[in-house]
C-alpha positions in Angstrom: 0.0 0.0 0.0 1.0 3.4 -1.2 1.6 6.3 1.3 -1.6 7.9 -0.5 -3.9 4.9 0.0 -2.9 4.3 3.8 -3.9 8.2 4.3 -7.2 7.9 2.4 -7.2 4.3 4.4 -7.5 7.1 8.0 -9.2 9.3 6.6 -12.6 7.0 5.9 -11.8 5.4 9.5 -11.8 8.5 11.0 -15.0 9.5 9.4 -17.0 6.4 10.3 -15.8 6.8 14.2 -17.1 9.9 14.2 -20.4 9.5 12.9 -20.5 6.9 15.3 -19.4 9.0 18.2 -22.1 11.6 17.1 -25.0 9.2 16.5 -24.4 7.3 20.0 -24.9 11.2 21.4 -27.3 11.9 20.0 -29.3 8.9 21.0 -28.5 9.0 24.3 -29.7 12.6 24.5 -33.1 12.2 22.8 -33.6 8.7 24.8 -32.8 10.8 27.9 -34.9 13.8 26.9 -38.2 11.9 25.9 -39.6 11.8 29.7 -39.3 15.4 29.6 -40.0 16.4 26.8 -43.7 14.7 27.0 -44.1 16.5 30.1 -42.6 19.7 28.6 -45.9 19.1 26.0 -48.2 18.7 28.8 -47.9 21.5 30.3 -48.3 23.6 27.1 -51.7 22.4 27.2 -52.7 24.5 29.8 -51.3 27.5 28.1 -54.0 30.1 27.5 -56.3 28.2 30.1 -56.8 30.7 33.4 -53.5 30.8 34.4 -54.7 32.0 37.8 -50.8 31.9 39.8 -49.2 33.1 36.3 -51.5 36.2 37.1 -50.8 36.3 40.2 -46.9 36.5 39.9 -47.0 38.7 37.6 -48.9 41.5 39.3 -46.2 41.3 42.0 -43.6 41.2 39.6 -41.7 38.1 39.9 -39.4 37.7 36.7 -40.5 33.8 36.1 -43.5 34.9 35.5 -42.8 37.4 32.6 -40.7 34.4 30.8 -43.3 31.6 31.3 -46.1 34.2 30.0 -43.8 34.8 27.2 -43.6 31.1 26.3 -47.5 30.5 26.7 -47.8 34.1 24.4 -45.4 32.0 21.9 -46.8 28.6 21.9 -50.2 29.4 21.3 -50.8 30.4 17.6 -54.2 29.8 16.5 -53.8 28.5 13.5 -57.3 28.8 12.3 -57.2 32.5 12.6 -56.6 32.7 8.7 -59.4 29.7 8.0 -61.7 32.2 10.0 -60.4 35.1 7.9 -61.5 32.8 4.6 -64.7 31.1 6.3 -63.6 28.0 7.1 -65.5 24.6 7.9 -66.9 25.1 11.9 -65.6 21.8 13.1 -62.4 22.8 12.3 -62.6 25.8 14.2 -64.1 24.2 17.5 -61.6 21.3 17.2 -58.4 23.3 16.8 -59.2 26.4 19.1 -60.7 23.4 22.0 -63.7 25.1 22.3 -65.1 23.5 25.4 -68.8 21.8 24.0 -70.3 20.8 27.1 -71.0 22.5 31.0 -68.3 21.1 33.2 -70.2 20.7 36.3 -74.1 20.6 37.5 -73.2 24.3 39.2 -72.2 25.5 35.9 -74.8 23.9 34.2 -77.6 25.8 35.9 -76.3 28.9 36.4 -75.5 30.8 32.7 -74.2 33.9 32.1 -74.2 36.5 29.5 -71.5 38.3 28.3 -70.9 41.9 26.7 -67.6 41.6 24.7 -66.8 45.3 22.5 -64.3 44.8 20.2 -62.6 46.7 17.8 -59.3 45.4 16.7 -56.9 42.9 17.6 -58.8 39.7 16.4 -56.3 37.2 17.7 -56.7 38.5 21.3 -60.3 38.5 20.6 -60.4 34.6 19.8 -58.0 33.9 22.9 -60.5 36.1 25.3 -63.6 34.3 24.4 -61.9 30.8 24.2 -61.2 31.1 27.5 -64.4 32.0 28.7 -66.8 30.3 26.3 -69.5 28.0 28.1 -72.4 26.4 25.5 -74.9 27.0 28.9 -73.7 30.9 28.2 -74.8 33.5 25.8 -72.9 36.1 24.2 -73.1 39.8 22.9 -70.4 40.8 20.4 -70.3 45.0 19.7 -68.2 45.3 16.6 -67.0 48.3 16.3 -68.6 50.3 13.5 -65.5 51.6 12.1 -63.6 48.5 12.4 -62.4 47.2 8.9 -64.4 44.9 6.7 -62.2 42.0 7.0 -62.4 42.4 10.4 -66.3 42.4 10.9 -66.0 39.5 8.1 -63.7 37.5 10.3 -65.5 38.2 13.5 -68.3 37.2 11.8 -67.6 33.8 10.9 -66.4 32.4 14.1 -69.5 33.9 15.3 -71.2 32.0 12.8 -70.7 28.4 14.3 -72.1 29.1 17.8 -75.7 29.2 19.0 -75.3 31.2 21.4 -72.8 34.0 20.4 -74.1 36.6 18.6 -73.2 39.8 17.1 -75.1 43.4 18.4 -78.1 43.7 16.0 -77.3 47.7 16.3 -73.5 48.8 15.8 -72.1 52.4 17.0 -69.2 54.2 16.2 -67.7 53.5 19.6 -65.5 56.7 21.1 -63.7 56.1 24.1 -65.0 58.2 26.7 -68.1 59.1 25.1 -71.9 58.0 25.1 -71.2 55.4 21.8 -69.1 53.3 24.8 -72.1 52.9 26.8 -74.5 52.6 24.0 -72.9 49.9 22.6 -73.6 47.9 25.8 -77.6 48.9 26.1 -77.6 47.5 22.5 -76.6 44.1 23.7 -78.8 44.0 26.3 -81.8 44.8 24.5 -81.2 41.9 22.8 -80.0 40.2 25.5 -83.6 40.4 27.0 -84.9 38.8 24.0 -82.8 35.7 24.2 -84.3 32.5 24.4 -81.5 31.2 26.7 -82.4 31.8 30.7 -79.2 33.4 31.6 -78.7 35.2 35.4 -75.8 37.6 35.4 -74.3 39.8 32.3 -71.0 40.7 32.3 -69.0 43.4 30.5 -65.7 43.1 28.8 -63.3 45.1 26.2 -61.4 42.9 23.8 -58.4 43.4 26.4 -59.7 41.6 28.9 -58.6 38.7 30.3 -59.8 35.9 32.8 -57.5 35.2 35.9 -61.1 33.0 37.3 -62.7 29.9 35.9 -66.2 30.2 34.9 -66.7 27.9 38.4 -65.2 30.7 40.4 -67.2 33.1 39.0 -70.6 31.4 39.7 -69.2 30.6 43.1 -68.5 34.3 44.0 -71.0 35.5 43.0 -73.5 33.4 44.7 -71.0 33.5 47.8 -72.5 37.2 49.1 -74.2 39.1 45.6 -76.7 36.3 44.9 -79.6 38.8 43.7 -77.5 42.2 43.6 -75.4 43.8 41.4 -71.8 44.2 41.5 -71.1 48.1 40.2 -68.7 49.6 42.3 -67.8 53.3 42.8 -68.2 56.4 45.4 -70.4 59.6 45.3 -68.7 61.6 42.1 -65.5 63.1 43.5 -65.1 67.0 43.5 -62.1 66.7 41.0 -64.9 64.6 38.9 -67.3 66.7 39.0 -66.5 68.7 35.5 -67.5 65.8 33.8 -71.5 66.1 34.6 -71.5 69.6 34.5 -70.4 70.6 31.1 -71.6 69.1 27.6 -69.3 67.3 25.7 -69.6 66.3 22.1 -67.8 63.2 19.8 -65.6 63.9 17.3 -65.5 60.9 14.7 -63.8 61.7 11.0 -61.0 61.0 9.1 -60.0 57.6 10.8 -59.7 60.5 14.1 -62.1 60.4 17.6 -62.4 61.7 20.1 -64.9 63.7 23.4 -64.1 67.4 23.8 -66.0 69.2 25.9 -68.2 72.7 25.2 -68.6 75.5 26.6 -72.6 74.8 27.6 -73.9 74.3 30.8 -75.1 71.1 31.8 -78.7 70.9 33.6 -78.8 69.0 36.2 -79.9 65.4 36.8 -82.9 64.3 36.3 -85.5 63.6 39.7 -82.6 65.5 41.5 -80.5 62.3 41.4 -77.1 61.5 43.2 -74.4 61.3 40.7 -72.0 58.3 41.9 -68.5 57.9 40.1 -67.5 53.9 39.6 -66.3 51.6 36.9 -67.5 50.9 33.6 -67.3 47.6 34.1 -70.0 45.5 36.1 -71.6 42.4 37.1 -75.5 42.6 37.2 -78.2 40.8 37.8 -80.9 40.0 34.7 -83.7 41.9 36.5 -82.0 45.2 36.9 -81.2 45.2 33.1 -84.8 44.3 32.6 -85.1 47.4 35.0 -82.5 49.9 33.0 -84.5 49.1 29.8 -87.9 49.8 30.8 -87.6 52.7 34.3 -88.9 56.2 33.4 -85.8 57.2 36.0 -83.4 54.7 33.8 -84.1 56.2 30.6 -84.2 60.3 31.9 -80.6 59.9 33.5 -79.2 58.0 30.4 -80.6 61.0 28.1 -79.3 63.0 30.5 -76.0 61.7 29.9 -76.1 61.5 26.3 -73.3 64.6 26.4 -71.1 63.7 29.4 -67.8 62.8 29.5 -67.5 58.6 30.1 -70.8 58.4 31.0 -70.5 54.8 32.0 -68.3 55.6 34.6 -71.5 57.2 36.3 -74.3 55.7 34.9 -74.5 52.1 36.4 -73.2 52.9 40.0 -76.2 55.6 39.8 -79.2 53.6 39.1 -77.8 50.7 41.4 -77.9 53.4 44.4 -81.7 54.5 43.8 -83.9 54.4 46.6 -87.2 52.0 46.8 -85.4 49.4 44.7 -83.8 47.6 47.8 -83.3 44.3 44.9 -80.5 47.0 43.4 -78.7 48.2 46.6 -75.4 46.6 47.1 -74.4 47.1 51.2 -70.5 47.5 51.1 -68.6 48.4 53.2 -65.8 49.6 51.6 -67.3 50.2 47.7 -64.1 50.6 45.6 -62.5 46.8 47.0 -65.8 44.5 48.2 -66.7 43.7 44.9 -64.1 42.4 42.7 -65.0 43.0 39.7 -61.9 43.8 37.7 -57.5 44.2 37.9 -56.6 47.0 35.6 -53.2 48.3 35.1 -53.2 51.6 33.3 -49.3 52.0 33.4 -46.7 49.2 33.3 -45.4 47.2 36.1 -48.5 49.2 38.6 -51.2 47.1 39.0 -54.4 49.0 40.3 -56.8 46.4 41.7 -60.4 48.3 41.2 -63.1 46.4 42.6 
């Protein structure tokens, strides 16, 4: 054998222990890994499912939390977000987003909510939002914003399309934040609401940035725990430094893809039957009968004309009507009435949670 052929000879030899070297490595890792890696799969099931202790840390700020909401924000990509986009085929949809098809308890079963959901962008977030909270015993309310884009409404519309019981506004507004369009949008829903054929106990309001931190069970739970037949609007008689709100008239401003409330220079009467004006949050938890009662009270429908040109009128409206005299069904007794009621965490600037009840 030539000097050349004993080189060529090593060469190959060296090759072939090397691929053996890597391929006996690379076994043993994957062999080792498999336990793991199922369980690694497992938990990425309950991504996107009421992550109640992710919540949790991350309101206190503990970094872990920010990189395991990360992950979960990662891992879950519907992937039937363009099929909705194109109309797709509904099992699809209720197979690949695990739309849960049936009550998960008797409690559950026999106590159905409704829901208020205004959206106007963001359809992703929207389809993760009502995922999580989507119960067949349930009924939902979708306000579409009016100037949302047609692709949009058309999307919305088809995932709306293979559920019973979710259904779009049958009146849209061209929503302004802060103004009356806000709160109109949510008396459209419950007008038609009212008219549903499903039984349902409790409507509840949300934006299409909310998101649940409780299970539909401990929901039911706490409500029936100490509000069972009253309503959970909290707030406080309207603050001095709230005060310009009700006492001017303020007008909407929608054009040119621009809106916005400004306020005029025009005197405000004021309320109607010499009403209290309370201050609280938008955002509420009430019983069927006082909607009933919002729809159809002479009172009801003088203060909500009467707030047809103030600023966030929401903010005031609900807390007011829950606080009127002879309608002891409405009053809520609280002790403290910004934190007895949970109703909502909102953080209005990063890393400061503001738990408003």
């Amino acid at each position: 054998m030539n000097p050349l052929d004993a080189t060529k000879s090593g060469f190959l030899v060296c090759i072939a222990v090397c691929m053996f070297i890597y391929t006996f490595i690379y076994l043993k890792d994957t062999l080792s890994e498999e336990p793991n890696e199922q369980k690694f799969n497992e938990n990425i099931v309950e991504c996107g499912f009421y992550p109640d202790e992710l919540c949790s840390a991350l309101f206190v700020g503990k970094t872990a939390a920010f990189k395991i909401g990360n992950f979960c924000q990662n891992t879950y990509q519907p992937k039937t977000l363009s099929c909705i986009q194109t109309s797709c085929n509904c099992s699809m949809v209720l197979k690949t987003l695990h739309f849960i098809t049936r009550p998960l308890s008797d409690e559950e079963g026999n106590f159905s909510l409704a829901y208020i959901i205004t959206i106007h962008k963001e359809l992703e977030m929207f389809v993760k939002l009502l995922r999580a909270i989507y119960m067949p015993q349930n009924i939902y309310c979708i306000h579409v914003d009016e100037k949302s884009p047609k692709d949009y409404k058309a999307a919305v519309q088809n995932i709306v399309n293979c559920f019973e019981n979710i259904f779009i506004s049958s009146k849209r507004e061209n929503v302004v934040y802060a103004g009356f369009s806000r709160l109109q949008a949510d008396i459209n829903c419950m007008r038609d609401l009212v008219h549903s054929k499903i039984q349902w106990n409790y409507v509840i309001n949300l934006c299409g940035q909310d998101y649940p931190i409780k299970t539909n069970k401990d929901i039911i739970q706490y409500i029936k725990s100490k509000w069972n037949g009253k309503n959970m609007t909290p707030g406080v008689v309207q603050p001095l430094h709230m005060k310009h709100r009700t006492q001017v008239s303020y007008r909407e401003y929608v054009r040119s893809g621009m809106s916005y409330v400004y306020p005029t220079k025009n005197i405000k009467a004021k309320p109607p039957y010499n009403l209290t004006i309370y201050f609280g949050s938008a955002y509420y938890i009430l019983t069927k009968e006082f909607v009933e009662f919002t729809l159809t009270d002479a009172r009801a429908k003088d203060l909500l004309e009467w707030s047809r040109d103030t600023y966030s009128p929401d903010e005031h409206y609900w807390v007011t009507l829950n606080r009127l005299n002879g309608k002891t069904y409405l009053i809520s007794t609280m002790n403290n009435p910004w934190t007895n009621s949970i109703v909502r965490s909102l953080t209005w600037r990063a890393g400061e949670p503001q738990f408003r009840a």
